[in-house]
C-alpha positions as CSV (number, residue, x, y, z in Angstrom):
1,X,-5.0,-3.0,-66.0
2,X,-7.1,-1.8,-63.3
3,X,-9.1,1.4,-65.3
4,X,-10.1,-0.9,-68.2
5,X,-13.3,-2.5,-66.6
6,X,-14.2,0.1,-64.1
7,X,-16.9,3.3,-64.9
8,X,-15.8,5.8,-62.6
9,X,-18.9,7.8,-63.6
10,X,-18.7,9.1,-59.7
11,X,-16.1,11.3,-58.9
12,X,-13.7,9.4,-56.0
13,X,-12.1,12.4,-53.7
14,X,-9.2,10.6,-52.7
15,X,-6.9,12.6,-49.5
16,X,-3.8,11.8,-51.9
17,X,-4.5,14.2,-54.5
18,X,-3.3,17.0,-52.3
19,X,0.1,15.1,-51.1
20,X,0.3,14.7,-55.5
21,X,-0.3,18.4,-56.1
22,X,2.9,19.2,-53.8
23,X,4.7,16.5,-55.5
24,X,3.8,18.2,-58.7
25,X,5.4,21.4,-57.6
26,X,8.1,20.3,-55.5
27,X,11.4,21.8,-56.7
28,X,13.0,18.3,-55.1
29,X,10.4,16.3,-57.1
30,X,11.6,12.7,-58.0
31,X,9.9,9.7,-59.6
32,X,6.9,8.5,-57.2
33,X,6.3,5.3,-56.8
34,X,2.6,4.4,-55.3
35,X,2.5,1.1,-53.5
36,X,-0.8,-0.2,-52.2
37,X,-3.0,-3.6,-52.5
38,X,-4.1,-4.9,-55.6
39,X,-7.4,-2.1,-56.7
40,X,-7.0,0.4,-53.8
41,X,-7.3,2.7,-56.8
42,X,-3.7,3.3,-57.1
43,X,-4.5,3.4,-61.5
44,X,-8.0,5.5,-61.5
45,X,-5.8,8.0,-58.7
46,X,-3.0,8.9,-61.0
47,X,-4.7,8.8,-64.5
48,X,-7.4,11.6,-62.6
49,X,-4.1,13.7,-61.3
50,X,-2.7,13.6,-64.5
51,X,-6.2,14.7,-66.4
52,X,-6.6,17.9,-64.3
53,X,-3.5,18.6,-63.7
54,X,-1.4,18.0,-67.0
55,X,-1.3,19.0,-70.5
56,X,-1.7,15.2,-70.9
57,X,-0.9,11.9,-69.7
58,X,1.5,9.1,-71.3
59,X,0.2,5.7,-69.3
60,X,1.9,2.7,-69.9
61,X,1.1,-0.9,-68.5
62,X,3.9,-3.3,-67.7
63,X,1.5,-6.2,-66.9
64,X,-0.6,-5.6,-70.3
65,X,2.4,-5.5,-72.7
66,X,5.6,-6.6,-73.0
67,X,6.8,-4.4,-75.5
68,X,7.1,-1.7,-73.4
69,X,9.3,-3.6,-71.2
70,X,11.8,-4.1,-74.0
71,X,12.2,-0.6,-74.4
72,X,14.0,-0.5,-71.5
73,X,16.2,-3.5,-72.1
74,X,19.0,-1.4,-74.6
75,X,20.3,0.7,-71.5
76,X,18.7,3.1,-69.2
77,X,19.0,6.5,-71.0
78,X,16.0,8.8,-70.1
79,X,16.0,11.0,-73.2
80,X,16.1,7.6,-75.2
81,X,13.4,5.8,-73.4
82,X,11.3,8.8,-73.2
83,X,11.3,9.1,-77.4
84,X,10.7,5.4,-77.4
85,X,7.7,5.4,-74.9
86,X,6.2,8.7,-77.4
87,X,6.7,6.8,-79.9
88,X,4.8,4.0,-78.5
89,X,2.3,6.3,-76.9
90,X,1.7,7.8,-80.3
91,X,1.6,11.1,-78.3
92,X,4.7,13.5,-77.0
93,X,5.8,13.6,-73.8
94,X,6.7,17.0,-72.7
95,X,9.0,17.8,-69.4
96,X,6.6,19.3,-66.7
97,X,3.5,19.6,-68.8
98,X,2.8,15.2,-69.7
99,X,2.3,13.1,-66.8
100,X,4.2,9.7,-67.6
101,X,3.1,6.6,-65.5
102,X,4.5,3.3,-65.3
103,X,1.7,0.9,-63.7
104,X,2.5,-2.4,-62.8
105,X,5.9,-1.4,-62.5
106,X,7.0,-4.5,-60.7
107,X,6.7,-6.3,-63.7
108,X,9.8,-5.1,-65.2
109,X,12.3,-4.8,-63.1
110,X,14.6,-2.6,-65.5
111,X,11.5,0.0,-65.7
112,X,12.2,0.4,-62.0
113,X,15.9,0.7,-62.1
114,X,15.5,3.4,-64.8
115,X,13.5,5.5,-62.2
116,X,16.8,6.5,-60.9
117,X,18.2,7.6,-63.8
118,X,15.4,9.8,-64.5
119,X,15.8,11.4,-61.2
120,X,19.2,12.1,-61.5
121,X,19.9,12.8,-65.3
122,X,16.3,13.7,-66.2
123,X,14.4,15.1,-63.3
124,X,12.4,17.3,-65.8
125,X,9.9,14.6,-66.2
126,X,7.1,13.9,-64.2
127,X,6.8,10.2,-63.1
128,X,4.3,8.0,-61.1
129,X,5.0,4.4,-61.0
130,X,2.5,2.5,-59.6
131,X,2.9,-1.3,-58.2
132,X,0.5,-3.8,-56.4
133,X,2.7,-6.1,-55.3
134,X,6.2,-3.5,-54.8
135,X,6.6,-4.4,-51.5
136,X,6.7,-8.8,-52.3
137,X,8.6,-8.0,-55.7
138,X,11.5,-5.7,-53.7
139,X,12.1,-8.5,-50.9
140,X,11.9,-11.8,-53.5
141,X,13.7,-10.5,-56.7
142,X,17.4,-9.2,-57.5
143,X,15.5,-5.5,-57.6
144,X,18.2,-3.1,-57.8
145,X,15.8,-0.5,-55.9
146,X,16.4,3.1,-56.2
147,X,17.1,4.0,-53.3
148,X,16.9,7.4,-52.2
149,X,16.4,8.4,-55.8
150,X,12.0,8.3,-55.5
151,X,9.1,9.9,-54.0
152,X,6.8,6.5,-52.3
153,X,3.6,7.0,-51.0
154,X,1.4,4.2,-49.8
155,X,-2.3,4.2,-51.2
156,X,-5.1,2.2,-49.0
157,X,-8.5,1.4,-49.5
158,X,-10.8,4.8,-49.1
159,X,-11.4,5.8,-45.8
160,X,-14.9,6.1,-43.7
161,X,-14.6,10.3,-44.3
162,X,-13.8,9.5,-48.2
163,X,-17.2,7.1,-48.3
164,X,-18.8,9.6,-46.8
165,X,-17.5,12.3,-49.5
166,X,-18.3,9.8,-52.1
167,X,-21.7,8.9,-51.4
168,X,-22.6,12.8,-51.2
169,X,-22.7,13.6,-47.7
170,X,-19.5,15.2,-47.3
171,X,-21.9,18.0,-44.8
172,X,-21.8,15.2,-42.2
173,X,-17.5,14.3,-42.2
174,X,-17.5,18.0,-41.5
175,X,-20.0,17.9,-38.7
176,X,-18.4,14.9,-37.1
177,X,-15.0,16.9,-37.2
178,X,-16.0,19.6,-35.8
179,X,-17.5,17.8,-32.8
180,X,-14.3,15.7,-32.8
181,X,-12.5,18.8,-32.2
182,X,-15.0,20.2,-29.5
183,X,-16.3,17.0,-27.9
184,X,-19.5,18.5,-28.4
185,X,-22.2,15.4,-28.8
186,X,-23.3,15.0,-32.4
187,X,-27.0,15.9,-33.2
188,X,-27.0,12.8,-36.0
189,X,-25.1,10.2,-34.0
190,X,-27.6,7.8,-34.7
191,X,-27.5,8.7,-38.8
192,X,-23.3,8.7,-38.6
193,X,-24.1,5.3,-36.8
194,X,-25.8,3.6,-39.6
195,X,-23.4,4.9,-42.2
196,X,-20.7,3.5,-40.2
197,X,-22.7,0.3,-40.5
198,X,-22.8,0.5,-44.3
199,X,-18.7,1.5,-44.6
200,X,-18.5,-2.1,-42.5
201,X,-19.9,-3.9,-45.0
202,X,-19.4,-2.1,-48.3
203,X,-15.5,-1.1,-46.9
204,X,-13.2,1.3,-49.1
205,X,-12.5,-0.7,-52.1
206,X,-13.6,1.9,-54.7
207,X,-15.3,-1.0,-57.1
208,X,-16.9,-2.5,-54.0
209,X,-18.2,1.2,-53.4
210,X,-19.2,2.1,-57.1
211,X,-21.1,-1.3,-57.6
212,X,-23.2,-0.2,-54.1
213,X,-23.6,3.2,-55.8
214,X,-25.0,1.8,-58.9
215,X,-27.3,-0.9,-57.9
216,X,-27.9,-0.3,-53.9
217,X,-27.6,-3.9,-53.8
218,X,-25.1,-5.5,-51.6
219,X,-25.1,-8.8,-53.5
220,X,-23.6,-6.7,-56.2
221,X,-20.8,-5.7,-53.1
222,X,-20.4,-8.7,-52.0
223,X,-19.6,-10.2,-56.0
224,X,-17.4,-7.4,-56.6
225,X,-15.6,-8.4,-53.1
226,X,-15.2,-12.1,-53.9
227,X,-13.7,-10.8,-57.1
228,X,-10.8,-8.6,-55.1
229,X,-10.2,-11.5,-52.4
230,X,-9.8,-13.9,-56.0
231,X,-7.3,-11.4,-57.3
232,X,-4.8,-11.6,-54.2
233,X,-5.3,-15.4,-54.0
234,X,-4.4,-15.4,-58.0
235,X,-1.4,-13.2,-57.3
236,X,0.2,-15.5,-54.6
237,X,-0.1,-18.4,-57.5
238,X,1.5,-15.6,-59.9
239,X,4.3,-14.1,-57.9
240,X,5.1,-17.2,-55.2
241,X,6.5,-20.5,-55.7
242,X,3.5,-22.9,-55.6
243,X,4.9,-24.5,-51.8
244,X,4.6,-20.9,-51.1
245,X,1.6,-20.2,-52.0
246,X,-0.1,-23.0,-50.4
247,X,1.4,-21.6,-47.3
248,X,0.5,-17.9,-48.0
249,X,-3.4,-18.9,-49.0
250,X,-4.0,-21.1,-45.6
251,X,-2.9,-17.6,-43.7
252,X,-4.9,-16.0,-45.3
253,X,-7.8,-18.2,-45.1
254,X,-6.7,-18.4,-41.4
255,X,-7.3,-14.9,-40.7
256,X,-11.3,-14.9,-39.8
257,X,-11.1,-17.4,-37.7
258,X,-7.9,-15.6,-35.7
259,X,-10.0,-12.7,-35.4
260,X,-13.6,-14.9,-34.4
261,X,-11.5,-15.7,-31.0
262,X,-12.0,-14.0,-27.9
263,X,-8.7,-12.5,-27.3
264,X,-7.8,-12.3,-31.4
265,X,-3.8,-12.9,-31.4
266,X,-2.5,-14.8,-34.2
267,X,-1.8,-18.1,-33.4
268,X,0.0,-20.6,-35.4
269,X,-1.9,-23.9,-34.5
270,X,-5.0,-22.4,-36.2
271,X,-3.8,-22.2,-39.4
272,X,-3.0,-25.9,-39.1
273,X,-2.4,-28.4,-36.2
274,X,0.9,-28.0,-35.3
275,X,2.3,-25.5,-37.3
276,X,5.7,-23.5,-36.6
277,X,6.4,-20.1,-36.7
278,X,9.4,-20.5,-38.8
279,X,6.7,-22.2,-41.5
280,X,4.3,-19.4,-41.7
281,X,7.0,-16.0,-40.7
282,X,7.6,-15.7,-44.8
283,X,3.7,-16.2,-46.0
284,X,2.7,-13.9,-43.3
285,X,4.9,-11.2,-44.5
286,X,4.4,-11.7,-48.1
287,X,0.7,-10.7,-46.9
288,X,1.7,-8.2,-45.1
289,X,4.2,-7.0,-48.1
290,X,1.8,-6.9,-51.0
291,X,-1.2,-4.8,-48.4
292,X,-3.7,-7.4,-47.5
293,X,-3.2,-7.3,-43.6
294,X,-2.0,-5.3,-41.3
295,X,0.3,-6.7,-38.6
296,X,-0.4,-5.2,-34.8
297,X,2.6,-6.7,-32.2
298,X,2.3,-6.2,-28.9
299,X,4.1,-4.0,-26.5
300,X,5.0,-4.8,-23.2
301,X,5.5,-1.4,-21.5
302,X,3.2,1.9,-22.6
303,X,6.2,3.9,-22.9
304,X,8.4,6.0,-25.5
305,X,9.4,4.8,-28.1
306,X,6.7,2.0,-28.3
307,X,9.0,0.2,-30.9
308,X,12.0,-0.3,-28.6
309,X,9.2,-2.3,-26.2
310,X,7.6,-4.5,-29.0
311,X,7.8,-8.1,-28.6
312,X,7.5,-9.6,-32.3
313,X,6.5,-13.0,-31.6
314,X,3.4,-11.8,-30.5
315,X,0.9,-10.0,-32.5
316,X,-2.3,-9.8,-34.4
317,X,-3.2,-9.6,-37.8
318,X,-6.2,-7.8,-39.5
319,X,-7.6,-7.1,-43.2
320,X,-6.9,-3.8,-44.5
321,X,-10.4,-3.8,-45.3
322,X,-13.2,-4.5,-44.0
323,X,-15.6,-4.6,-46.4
324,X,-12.9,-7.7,-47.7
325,X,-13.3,-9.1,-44.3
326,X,-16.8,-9.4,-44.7
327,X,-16.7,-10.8,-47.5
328,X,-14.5,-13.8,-46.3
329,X,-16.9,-14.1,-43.3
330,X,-19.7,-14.7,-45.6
331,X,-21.7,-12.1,-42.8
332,X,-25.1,-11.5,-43.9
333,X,-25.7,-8.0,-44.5
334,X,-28.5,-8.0,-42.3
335,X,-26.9,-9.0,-39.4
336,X,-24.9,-5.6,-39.6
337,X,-27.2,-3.3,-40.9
338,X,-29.5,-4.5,-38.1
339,X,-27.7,-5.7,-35.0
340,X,-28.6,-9.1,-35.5
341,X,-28.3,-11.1,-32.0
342,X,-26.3,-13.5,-32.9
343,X,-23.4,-11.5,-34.3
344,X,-22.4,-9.5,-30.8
345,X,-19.9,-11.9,-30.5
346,X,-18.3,-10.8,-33.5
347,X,-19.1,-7.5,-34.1
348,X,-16.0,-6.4,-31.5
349,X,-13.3,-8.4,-33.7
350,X,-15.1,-6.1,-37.0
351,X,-14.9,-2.8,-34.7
352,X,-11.3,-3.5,-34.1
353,X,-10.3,-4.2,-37.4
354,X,-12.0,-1.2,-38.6
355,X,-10.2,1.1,-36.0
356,X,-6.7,-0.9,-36.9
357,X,-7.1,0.1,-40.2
358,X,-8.5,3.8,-39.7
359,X,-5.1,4.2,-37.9
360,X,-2.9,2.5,-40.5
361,X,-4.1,5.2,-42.9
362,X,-3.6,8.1,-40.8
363,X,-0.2,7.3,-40.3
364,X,0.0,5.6,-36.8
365,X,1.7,2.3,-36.2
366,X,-0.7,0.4,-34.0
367,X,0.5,-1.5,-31.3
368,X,-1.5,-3.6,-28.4
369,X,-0.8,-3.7,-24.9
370,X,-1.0,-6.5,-22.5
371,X,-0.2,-7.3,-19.0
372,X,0.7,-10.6,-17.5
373,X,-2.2,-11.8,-19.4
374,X,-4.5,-10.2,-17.1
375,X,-5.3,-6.5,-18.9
376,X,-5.0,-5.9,-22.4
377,X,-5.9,-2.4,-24.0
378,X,-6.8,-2.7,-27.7
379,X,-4.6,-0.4,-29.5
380,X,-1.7,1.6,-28.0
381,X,-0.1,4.6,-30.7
382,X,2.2,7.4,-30.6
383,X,1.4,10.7,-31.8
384,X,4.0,13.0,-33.4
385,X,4.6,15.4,-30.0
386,X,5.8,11.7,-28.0
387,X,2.1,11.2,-26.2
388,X,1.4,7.7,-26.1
389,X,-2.1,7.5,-26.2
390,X,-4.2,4.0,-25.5
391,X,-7.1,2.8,-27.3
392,X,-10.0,1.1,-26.2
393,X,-12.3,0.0,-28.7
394,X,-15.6,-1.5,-28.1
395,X,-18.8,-2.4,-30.4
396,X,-21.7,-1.2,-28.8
397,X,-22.4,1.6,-26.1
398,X,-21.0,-0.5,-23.1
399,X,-17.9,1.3,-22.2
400,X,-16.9,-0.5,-18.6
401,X,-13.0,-1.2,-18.8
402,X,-10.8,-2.8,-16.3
403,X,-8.0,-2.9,-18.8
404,X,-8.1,0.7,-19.7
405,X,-8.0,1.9,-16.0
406,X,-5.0,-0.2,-15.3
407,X,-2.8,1.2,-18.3
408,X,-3.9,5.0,-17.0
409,X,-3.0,4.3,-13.5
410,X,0.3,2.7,-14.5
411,X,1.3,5.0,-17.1
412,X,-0.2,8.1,-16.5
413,X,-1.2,9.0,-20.4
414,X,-1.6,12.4,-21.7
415,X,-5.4,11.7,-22.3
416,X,-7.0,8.2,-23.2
417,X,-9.3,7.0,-26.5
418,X,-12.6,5.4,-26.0
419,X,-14.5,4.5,-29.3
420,X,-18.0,3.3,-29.2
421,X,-21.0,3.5,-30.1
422,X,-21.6,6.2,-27.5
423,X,-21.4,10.3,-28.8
424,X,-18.7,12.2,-28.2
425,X,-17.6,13.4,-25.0
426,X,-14.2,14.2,-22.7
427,X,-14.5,12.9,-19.2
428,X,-12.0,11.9,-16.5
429,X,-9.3,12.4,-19.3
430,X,-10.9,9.7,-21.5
431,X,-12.0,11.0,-24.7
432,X,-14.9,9.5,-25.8
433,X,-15.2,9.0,-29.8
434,X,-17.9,7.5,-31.4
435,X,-16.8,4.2,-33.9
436,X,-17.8,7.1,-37.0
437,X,-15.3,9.3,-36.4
438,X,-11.7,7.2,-36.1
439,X,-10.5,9.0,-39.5
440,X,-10.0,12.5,-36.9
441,X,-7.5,10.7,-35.2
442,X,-4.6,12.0,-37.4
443,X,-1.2,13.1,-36.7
């Protein structure tokens, strides 16, 4: 149960609470199912909603006990399941006025099923369902998903703007979205600069973040990490067969090295010599599945709609965190925090994964673009009007690109992305933004 051994003494502003206060109120309100990685704070996220928001809250765990999954065994009858579950709870469950969640949900199959029913039998209740590994559970199992019949929402590891909210300097989001907006140069580029730097390291895992907050210690971030990278390797044993899993875990372990190369697309033989697609396709979606990585395939034309021009068998994969991806590095905190020499090499594969991720949570589906192996351009999205905007991402303050000029001339872009290390800025139809500020790029 993911609240049990965390102190959420801080208070962690999460941007979903507003999408769950017009759930709440939604006259089309069904059951909402919340799907993210394993501690992305899916729990602590709808126990908070449902203490401000609700009379009270009924929470039951499907992991913790298997009781409550026999409740559901009998038949699927809301008004039955619901006395059952009060019963349990010891409290009542009121339409509108008790938030009911159902965490873990992928555990019992027939607690999902029932979500249906609820919506259309017993819509009066308010449910969240929550689920770490919904997305491996729905392609593996004989899920009779209720289709059509839910509310999902995808929760990911906190955002650079929500660090910044949660470590108290919620002043200097709104300072670096307001020169977003402008492309006015920030005053405390160099201050946003460092906290980036920290964000790297510490990435938006909220224990990661509260054990940083209580000790300032990032041995205590790195433990807490180790711990989180333990938990998905313990939930491949738990919800793969163990050929599977062996398969899933050497992907996984794969994935620094992938990213330490110089041109970072996935490549089969590193996970093994001479390993086939067809061996490594299933594991790499089951990561992909339960929210570890993020998948980025290439396009081969810079035109709409990116997806018809994606070319699947090649592609890139990244952590959804960062701080995560540290933590499998086993990079020195000190080589971050203080441009150490010897990490230039790498800090362009971290940059790049931050800004694949940063786009993931906005909402984008991030593609890459390459030509005849000669120019590639980092990221390539498309925003809600149709633009398709390219991406260039680089580490430090050098900001010469071949690659870049190449898709502009071909495809004649709306306006272009450079992030860096350099301050904001809008020349020559390049917008420059600065590595802090990715979280403005939102549809």
């Amino acid at each position: 149960m993911e609240h049990k051994n965390i102190n959420y003494k801080h208070n962690m502003e999460r941007k979903i609470v507003a999408y769950l206060k017009k759930w709440k109120d939604s006259p089309e309100r069904m059951p909402l199912i919340i799907h993210g990685a394993r501690q992305v704070g899916k729990t602590y996220t709808a126990l908070s909603f449902g203490k401000e928001y609700y009379k009270n809250t009924a929470y039951f765990n499907f992991e913790d006990n298997i009781e409550i999954g026999n409740i559901f065994k009998r038949d699927l009858n809301p008004e039955r399941i619901v006395k059952e579950l009060s019963a349990k709870s010891g409290q009542t469950i009121f339409k509108g006025d008790t938030l009911i969640i159902f965490d873990e949900i992928q555990a019992c199959e027939r607690a999902l099923t029932s979500l249906k029913y609820f919506c259309e039998n017993a819509s009066g209740y308010h449910i969240i369902a929550a689920g770490s590994l919904l997305g491996v559970a729905m392609n593996r199992e004989t899920y009779s998903f209720p289709v059509g019949k839910v509310n999902i929402i995808t929760l990911y590891p906190m955002d650079f703007e929500e660090y910044l909210w949660a470590i108290g300097e919620k002043p200097i989001a709104e300072l670096i979205r307001h020169s977003f907006n402008t492309d006015e140069p920030l005053s405390i580029h160099e201050t946003a600069l460092d906290l980036y730097k920290s964000y790297i390291l510490i990435g938006g895992m909220p224990q990661a973040l509260l054990e940083y907050l209580a000790e300032k210690d990032y041995n205590f971030v790195m433990a807490a990490q180790k711990n989180i990278n333990d938990a998905y390797i313990a939930d491949m044993a738990k919800y793969a067969t163990p050929n599977e899993t062996t398969k899933i875990m050497a992907a996984f372990n794969s994935i620094p090295s992938q990213l330490a190369k110089a041109n970072r697309k996935f490549q089969y033989k590193v996970i093994k010599s001479g390993a086939r697609a067809y061996e490594y396709e299933t594991p790499l979606e089951w990561l992909r599945a339960s929210g570890v990585v993020i998948k980025c395939n290439k396009v081969k034309e810079g035109k709409l709609p990116l997806a018809a021009f994606a070319e699947n068998d090649f592609f890139k994969v990244y952590m959804t965190d960062t701080g995560l991806l540290c933590s499998k590095f086993g990079i020195p905190p000190n080589a971050v925090l203080a441009n150490m020499p010897g990490l230039d090499s790498f800090k362009g594969a971290l940059a790049e994964n931050y800004v694949a991720s940063a786009l993931i949570i906005n909402g984008y589906t991030p593609y890459y673009w390459e030509s005849q192996g000669k120019a590639e351009v980092d990221f390539v999205i498309q925003d809600y009007e149709g633009n398709i905007i390219p991406i260039e991402v680089k580490s430090s303050d050098n900001v010469r690109s071949k690659s870049l000029n190449q898709f502009i001339s071909r495809y004649k872009p709306k306006y272009s992305i450079r992030i860096s290390a350099r301050n904001f800025g809008f020349e020559s139809g390049i917008k420059s933004v600065p590595l802090y500020a990715v979280f403005c790029i939102c549809f």
